[in-house]
C-alpha positions in Angstrom: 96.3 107.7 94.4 96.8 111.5 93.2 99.9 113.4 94.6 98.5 115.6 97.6 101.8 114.8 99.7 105.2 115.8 100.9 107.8 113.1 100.1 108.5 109.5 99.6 111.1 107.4 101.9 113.7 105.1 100.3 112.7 102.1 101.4 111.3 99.8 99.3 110.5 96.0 100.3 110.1 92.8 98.0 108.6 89.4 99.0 107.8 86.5 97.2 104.6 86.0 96.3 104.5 82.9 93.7 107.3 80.9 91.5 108.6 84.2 89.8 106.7 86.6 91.2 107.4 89.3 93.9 105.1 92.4 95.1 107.5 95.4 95.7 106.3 97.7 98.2 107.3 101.6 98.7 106.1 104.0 100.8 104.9 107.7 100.7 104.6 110.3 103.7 101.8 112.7 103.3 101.7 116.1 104.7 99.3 115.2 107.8 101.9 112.4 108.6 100.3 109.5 107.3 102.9 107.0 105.8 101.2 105.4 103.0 102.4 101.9 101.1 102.2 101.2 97.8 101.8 97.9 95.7 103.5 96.7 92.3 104.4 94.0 90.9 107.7 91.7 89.7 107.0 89.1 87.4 110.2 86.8 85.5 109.8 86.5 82.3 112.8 83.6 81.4 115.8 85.2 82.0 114.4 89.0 82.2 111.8 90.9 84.7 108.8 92.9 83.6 107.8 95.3 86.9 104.4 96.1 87.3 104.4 100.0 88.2 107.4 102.2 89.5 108.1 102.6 93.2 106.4 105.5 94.6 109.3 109.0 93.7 112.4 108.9 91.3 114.5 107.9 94.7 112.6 105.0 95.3 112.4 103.8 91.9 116.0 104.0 92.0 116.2 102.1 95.4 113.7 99.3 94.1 116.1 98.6 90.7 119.2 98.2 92.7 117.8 95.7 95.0 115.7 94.4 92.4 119.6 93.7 91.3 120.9 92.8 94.1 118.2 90.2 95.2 116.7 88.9 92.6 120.0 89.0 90.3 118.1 89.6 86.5 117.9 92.6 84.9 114.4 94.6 84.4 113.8 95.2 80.8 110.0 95.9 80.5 107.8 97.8 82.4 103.7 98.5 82.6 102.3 101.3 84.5 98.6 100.9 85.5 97.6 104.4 85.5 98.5 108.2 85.5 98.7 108.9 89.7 102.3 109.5 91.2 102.3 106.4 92.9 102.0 104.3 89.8 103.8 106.7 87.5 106.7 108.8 89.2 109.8 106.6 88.5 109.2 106.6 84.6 111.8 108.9 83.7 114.1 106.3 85.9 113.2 103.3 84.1 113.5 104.7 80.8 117.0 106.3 81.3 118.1 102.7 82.3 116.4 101.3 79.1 113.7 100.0 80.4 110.6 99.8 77.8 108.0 101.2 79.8 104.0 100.7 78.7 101.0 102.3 79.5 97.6 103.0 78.3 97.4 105.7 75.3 95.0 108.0 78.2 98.3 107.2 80.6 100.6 108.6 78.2 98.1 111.4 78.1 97.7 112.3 80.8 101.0 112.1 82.1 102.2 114.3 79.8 99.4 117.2 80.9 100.2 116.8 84.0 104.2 117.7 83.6 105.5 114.6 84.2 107.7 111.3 81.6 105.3 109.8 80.0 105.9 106.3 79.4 107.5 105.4 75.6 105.4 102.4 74.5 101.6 102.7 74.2 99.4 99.9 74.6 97.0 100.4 71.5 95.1 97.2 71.9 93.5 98.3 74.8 92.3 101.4 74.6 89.0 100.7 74.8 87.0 99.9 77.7 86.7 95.5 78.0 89.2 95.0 76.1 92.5 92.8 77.0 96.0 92.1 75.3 98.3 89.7 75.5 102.3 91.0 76.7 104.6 88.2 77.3 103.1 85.9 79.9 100.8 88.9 81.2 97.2 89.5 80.4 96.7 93.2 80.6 93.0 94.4 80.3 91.3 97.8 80.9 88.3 97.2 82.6 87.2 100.8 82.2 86.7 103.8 84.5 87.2 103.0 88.2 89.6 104.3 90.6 90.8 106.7 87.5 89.8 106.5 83.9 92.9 105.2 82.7 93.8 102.5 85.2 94.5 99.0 83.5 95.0 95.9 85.6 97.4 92.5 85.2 96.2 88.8 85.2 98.9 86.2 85.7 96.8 82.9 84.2 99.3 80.6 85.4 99.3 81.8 88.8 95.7 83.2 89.0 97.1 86.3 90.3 95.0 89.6 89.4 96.8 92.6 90.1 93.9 95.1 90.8 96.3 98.1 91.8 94.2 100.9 93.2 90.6 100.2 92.0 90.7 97.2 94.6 90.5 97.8 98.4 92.4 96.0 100.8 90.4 94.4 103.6 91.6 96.9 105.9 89.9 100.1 103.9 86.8 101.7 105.0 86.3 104.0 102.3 87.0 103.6 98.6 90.0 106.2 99.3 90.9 109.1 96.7 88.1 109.2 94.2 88.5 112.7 92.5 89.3 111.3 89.5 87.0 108.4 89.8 83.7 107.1 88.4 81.7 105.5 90.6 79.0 103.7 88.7 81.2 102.5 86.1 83.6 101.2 89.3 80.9 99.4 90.5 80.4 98.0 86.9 84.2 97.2 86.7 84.3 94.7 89.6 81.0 92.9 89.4 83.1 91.7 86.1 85.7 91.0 88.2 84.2 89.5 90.5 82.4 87.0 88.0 85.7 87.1 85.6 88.5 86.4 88.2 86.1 83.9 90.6 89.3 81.5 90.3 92.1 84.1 91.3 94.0 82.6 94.5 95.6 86.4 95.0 94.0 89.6 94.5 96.4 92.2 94.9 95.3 96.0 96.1 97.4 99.2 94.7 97.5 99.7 98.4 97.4 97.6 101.7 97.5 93.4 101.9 96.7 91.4 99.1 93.9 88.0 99.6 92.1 86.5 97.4 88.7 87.1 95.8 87.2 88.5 99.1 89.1 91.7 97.9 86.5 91.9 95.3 83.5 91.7 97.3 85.1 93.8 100.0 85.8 96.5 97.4 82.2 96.2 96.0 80.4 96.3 99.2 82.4 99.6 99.9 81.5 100.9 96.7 78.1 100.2 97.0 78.3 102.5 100.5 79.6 105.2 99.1 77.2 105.0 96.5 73.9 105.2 98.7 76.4 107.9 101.1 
């Protein structure tokens, strides 16, 4: 989701989801009032964390290490950011100044950096173009291609069979496909009828935004797409 708001809150929630693996959940205010969540991930990775996407503001990121601390009790020493939007991308700067190796697409670091903000310091070559996956520690991170933004990248926990879709996938909730001004809609259409064929075994699908499910994210998310398509 593109910044169009007027502040993020500090709190910041974190529930289990699997053995190792907690969504972290942050929340945004916009400036008609709407207060807006926001999805990442927490994955352990032996005795060290890799967090999938910043909490949503610099504050928040801030709020989410500390009780990542607190909570969880092991330190967060990798980071992957899933694309260039604020609610993805707006703690970097906080990671990085707590050593935190933060990676992103090469178009991420791109267009972070045109658009004023930290880009992240570790590029993730391998993926850079469309189809293609890489393997980073016990995550599979692929770039489908164009969706929800031309840069967004998604995770696939194997062991788990936990697809972190982030904000090209809809929660069941969603009646629109949401912000698409820097979408592509035929190629997002494209992007999860592979998913859908692809990740047919995931037990959780998890949305940038909203509830995660399982596979009838997918569907949900296409049938939406295919609306706004013949709209």
């Amino acid at each position: 989701m593109a910044n169009n708001s007027r502040e993020s809150d500090g709190e910041v929630d974190i529930a289990p989801l699997a053995e190792g693996v907690w969504v972290h959940t942050s929340y945004h205010t916009f400036s008609n009032g709407l207060r807006y969540p926001s999805n990442g991930l927490i994955v352990k990775e032996g005795n060290t964390l890799t967090l999938i996407d910043t909490a949503w503001g610099i504050e928040p990121t801030k709020v989410l290490l500390d009780k990542i601390e607190r909570t969880i009790g092991l330190a967060v020493t990798k980071a992957i950011v899933t694309h260039h939007h604020d609610d993805r991308v707006a703690g970097v700067a906080t990671l990085q100044a707590r050593d935190v190796e933060v990676y992103a697409h090469p178009m991420t670091r791109q267009l972070v950096t045109e658009n004023g903000g930290t880009a992240p310091n570790r590029s993730l070559n391998d993926i850079s173009a469309a189809g293609t996956s890489m393997e980073l520690g016990k995550l599979t991170v692929l770039y489908p291609g164009p969706a929800h933004a031309t840069d967004n990248i998604m995770i696939w926990l194997a062991g788990e069979r936990i697809l972190f879709g982030g904000c090209p996938i809809r929660a069941m909730d969603a009646t629109t496909m949401g912000n698409t001004a820097d979408g592509d809609l035929a190629s997002w259409q494209i992007v999860v009828s592979t998913l859908m064929k692809q990740y047919s075994n995931a037990q959780v699908v998890i949305p940038g935004h909203g509830t995660p499910g399982g596979t009838e994210l997918l569907s949900h998310t296409h049938t939406l797409l295919m609306n706004s398509m013949v709209d």
